[in-house]
C-alpha positions as CSV (number, residue, x, y, z in Angstrom):
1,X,194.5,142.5,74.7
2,X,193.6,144.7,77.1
3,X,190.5,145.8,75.2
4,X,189.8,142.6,74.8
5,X,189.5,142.0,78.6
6,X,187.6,145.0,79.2
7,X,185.0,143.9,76.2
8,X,184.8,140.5,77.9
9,X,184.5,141.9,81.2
10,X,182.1,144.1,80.4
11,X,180.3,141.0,78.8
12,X,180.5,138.9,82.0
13,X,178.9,141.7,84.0
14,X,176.0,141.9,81.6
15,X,175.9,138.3,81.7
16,X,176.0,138.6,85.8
17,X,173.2,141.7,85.8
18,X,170.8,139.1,83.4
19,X,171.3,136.0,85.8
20,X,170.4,138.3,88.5
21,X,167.1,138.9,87.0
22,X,166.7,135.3,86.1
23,X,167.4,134.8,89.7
24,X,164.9,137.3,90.8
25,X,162.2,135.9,88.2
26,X,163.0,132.4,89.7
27,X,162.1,133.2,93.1
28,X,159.3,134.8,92.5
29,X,158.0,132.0,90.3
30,X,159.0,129.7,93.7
31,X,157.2,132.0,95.5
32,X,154.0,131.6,93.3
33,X,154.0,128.1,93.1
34,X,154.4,127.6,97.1
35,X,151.5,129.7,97.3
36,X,149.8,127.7,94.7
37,X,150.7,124.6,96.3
38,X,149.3,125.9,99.4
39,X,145.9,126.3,97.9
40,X,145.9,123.1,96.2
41,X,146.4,121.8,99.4
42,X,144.0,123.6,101.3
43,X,141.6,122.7,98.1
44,X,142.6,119.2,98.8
45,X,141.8,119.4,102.3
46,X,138.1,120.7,101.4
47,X,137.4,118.0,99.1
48,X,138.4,115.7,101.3
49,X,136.6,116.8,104.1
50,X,133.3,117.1,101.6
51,X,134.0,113.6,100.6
52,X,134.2,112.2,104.1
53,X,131.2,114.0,104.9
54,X,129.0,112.5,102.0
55,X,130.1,108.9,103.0
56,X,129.2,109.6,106.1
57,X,125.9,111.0,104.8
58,X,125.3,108.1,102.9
59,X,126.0,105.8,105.4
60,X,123.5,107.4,107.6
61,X,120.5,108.3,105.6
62,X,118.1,105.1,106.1
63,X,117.0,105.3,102.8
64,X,117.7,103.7,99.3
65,X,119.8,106.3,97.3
66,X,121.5,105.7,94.4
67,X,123.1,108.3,92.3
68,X,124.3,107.5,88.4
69,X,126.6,109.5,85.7
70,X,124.9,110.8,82.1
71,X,125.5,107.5,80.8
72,X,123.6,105.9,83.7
73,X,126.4,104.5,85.3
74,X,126.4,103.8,89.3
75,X,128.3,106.6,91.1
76,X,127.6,105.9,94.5
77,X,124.9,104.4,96.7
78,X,123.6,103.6,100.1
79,X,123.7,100.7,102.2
80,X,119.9,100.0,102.2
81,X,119.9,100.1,98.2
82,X,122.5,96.9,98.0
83,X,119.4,94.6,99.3
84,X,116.4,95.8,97.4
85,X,118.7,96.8,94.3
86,X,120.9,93.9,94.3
87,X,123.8,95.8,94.2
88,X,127.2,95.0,95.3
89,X,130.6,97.3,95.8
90,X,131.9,96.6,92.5
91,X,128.8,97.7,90.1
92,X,129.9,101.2,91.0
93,X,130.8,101.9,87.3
94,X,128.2,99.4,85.8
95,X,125.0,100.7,83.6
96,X,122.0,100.8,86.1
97,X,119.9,98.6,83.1
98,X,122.2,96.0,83.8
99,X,121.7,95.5,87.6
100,X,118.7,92.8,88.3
101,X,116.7,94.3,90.8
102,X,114.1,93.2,92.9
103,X,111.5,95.6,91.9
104,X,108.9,94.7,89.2
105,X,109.9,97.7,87.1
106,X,111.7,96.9,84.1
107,X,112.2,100.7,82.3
108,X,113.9,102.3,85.1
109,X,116.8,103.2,82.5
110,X,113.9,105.2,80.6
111,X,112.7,107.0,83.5
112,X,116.2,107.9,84.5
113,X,117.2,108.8,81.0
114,X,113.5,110.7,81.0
115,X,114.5,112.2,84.0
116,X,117.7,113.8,82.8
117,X,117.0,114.8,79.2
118,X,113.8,116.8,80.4
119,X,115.3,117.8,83.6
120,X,112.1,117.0,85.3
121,X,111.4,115.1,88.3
122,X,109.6,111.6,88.6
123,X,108.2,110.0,90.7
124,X,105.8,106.5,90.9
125,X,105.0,104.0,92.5
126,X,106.7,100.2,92.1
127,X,106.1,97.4,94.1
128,X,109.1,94.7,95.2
129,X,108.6,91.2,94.0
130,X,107.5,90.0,97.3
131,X,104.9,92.9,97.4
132,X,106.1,96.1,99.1
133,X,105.2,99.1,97.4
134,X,108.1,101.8,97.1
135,X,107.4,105.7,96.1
136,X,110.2,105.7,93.6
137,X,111.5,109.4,93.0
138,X,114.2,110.4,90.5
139,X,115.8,113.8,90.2
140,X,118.5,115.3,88.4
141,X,121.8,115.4,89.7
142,X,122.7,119.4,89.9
143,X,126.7,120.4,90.0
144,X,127.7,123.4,92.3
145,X,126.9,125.6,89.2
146,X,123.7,124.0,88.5
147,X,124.2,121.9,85.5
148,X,122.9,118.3,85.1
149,X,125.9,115.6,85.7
150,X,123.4,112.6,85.9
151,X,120.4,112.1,88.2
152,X,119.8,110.5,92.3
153,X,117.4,107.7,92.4
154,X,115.8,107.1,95.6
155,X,113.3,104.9,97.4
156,X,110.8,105.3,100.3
157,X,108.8,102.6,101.9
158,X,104.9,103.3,101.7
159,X,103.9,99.9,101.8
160,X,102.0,100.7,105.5
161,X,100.3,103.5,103.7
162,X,99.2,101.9,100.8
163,X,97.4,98.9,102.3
164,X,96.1,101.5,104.8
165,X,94.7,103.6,101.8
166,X,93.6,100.3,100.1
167,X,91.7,99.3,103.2
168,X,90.4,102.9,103.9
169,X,89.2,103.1,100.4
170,X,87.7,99.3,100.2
171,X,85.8,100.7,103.7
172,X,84.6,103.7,101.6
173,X,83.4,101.5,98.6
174,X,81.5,99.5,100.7
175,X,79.4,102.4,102.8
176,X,78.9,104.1,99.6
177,X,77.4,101.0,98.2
178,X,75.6,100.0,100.7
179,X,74.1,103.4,101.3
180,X,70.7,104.0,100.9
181,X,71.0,107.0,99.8
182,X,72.1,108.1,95.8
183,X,75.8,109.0,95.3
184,X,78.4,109.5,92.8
185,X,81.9,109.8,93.1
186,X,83.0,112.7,90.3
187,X,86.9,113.4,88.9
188,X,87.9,117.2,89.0
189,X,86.4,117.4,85.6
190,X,83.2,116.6,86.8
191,X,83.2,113.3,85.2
192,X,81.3,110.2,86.8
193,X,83.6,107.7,88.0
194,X,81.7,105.5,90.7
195,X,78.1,105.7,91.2
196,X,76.1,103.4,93.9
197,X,73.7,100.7,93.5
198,X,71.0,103.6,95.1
199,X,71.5,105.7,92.2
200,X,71.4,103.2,88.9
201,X,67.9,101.9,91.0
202,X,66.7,105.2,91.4
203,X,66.9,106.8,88.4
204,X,66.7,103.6,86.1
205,X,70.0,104.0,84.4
206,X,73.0,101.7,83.8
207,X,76.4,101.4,84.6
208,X,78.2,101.9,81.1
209,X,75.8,104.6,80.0
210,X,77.0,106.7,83.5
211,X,80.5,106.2,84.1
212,X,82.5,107.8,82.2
213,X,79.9,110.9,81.4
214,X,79.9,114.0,82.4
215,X,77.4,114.7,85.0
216,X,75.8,117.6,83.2
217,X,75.5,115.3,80.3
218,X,73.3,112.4,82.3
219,X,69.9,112.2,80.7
220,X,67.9,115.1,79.5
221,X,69.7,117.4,81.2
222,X,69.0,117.4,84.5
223,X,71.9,118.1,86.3
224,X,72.8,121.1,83.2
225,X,72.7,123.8,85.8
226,X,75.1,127.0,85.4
227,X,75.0,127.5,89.2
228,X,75.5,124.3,90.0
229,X,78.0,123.8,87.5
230,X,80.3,126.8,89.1
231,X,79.5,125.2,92.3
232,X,80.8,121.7,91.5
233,X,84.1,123.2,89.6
234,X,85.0,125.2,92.7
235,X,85.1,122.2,95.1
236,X,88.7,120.4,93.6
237,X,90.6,123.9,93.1
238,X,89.1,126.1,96.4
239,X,88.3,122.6,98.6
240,X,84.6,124.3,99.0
241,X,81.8,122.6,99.3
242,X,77.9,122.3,98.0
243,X,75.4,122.1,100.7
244,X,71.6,121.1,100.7
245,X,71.5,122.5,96.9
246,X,68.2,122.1,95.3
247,X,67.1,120.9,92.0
248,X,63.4,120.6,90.9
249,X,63.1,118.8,87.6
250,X,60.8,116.5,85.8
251,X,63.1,113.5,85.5
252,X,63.0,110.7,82.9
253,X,61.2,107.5,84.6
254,X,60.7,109.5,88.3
255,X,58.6,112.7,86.9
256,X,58.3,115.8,89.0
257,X,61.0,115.6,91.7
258,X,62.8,118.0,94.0
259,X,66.5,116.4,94.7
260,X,68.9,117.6,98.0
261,X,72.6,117.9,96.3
262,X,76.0,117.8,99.2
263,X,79.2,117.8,97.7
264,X,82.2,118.1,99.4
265,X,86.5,117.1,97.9
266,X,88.1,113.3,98.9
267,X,91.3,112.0,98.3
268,X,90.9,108.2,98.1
269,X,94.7,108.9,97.2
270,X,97.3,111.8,98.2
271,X,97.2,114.2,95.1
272,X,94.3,112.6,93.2
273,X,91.0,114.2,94.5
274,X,87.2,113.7,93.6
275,X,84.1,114.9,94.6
276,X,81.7,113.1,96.1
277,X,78.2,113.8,95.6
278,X,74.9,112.9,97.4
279,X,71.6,113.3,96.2
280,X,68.7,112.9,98.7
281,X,65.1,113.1,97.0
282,X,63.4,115.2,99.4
283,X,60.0,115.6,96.8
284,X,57.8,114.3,99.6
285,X,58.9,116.5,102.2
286,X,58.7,119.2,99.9
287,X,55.1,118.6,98.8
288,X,54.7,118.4,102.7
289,X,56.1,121.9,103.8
290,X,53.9,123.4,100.6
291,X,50.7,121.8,102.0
C-alpha cells in the first residue's frame, strides 16, 4: 500500500508539473491575445478615424461624387450628387442602371463597366435635361494595394465654359466667313474641315469636293509641297507656326499665281486643335516688285 501511495504520489506531482506548464502556456496565450486585442483596437481606432475623415471629405467637396462596387452598386456619395443623380440615402446598395437620373445619358452602366474592365479613365461630356453641360469623369476605384474594387464617378460643371466656347467659336465662324481674305480651317491630319466663302469663290471649287480632303490632295496638286507639308505637320505637335510662305503655281481656273500661306494651331475646343490657314494672293504685288 505504501507503494501504492508513493506510485500515486509520484503521479499527482507529474500531474501538478504538467498543469504548471498548461498554466504557463495559458498565460502566455492571455498575454498574446491582450496584445492582440490591443492592436485590434488601435486598428479599430484607425479605421474609424479614416472613416470619419472621408465623411467629412465627402461632405465637403462641392462636387458630385459617387463611388460604386464591381457590380455597380452605390457605395457612397456626395451631397451635391442626390439632386442631379436623384439619389436618396437608401440607394446606397442599389445598381447605378437603376437610378433615374437627370442627365440625358442613358449608358452610364457601360461606361462604368468600360471603365473598370479596361482600367482606363473616361471622361465626356453630358448635358442635364434642363441643359447644363457636366464634364463626366469615371476612374477606377484603387484599394491601398492597388487593385480595382469598383470605380468613382464624378461631375463638374462647365456649362459657363461651354456656352463661352460656343459663343467664342460662333464669333470665330463668323470673322472667318466674313473675311475677305481665303482660309481654311485644317484637323491635325491636315484634313480640310471648314473653308470660307473667300476661298470656294476664289479658286472656283465646292464645298463637298473640299471638305473632307486632304489639302495636298485639292486640285492638281497645288498645295503637294514637301516643305510645306513638314511645315503644316509641325504646327499641331511643336505649336509652330507658317509665316508669309510662298507658293507660285499655275492654278486650275486662276492661271499663274503667287499665293502668301500663315498658319498658326487653335483650339476651338480644349484638347482638339486645328490649324488655321490663310492664303493671301499676293500675284499683283509680286509682278509689281519684279517690274
Amino acid at each position: 500500500m505504501n507503494e501504492e501511495v508513493l506510485s500515486a504520489n509520484e503521479e499527482l506531482q507529474s500531474t501538478n508539473e504538467e498543469l504548471e506548464t498548461a498554466k504557463e502556456e495559458l498565460q502566455s496565450t492571455n498575454e498574446e491575445l491582450t496584445t492582440l486585442n490591443e492592436e485590434m483596437q488601435n486598428r479599430n481606432a484607425e479605421l474609424s478615424s479614416v472613416n470619419s475623415d472621408l465623411l467629412n471629405l465627402l461632405d465637403t467637396v462641392d462636387l458630385p461624387v459617387v463611388m460604386v462596387s464591381m457590380d455597380l452598386r452605390i457605395r457612397r456619395f456626395t451631397p451635391p450628387a442626390q439632386k442631379l443623380l436623384n439619389l436618396q440615402p437608401s440607394d446606397v446598395g442599389r445598381r447605378l442602371g437603376e437610378i433615374r437620373t437627370n442627365l440625358d445619358l442613358e449608358d452610364i452602366e457601360a461606361v462604368v463597366r468600360e471603365t473598370i474592365d479596361g482600367m482606363c479613365p473616361q471622361e465626356r461630356e453630358v448635358r442635364e435635361r434642363d441643359g447644363a453641360w457636366y464634364a463626366l469623369r469615371v476612374r477606377p476605384y484603387k484599394t491601398w494595394d492597388s487593385k480595382i474594387s469598383g470605380a468613382v464617378i464624378s461631375l463638374q460643371d462647365i456649362d459657363t465654359l461651354k456656352r463661352r466656347l460656343e459663343q467664342t467659336r460662333e464669333y470665330a465662324d463668323r470673322l472667318i466667313e466674313n473675311s475677305q481674305g481665303c482660309i481654311l480651317l485644317l484637323d491635325d491630319k491636315l484634313r480640310i474641315t471648314a473653308a470660307n466663302r473667300a476661298f470656294y469663290r476664289t479658286f472656283g471649287v465646292l464645298a463637298h469636293d473640299t471638305e473632307g480632303c486632304r489639302i495636298y490632295d485639292l486640285g492638281n496638286g497645288q498645295w503637294n509641297v514637301e516643305d510645306l507639308r513638314n511645315l503644316l505637320e509641325g504646327i499641331v505637335p511643336r505649336n509652330a507656326q507658317v509665316s508669309d510662305y510662298e507658293v507660285r503655281h499655275n492654278f486650275p481656273n486662276l492661271g499663274a499665281r503667287t499665293m502668301l500661306l500663315n498658319a498658326r494651331r487653335v483650339e476651338l475646343q480644349p484638347g482638339l486643335p486645328f490649324i488655321l490657314l490663310a492664303i493671301e494672293d499676293v500675284s499683283e504685288r509680286s509682278r509689281e516688285g519684279a517690274a
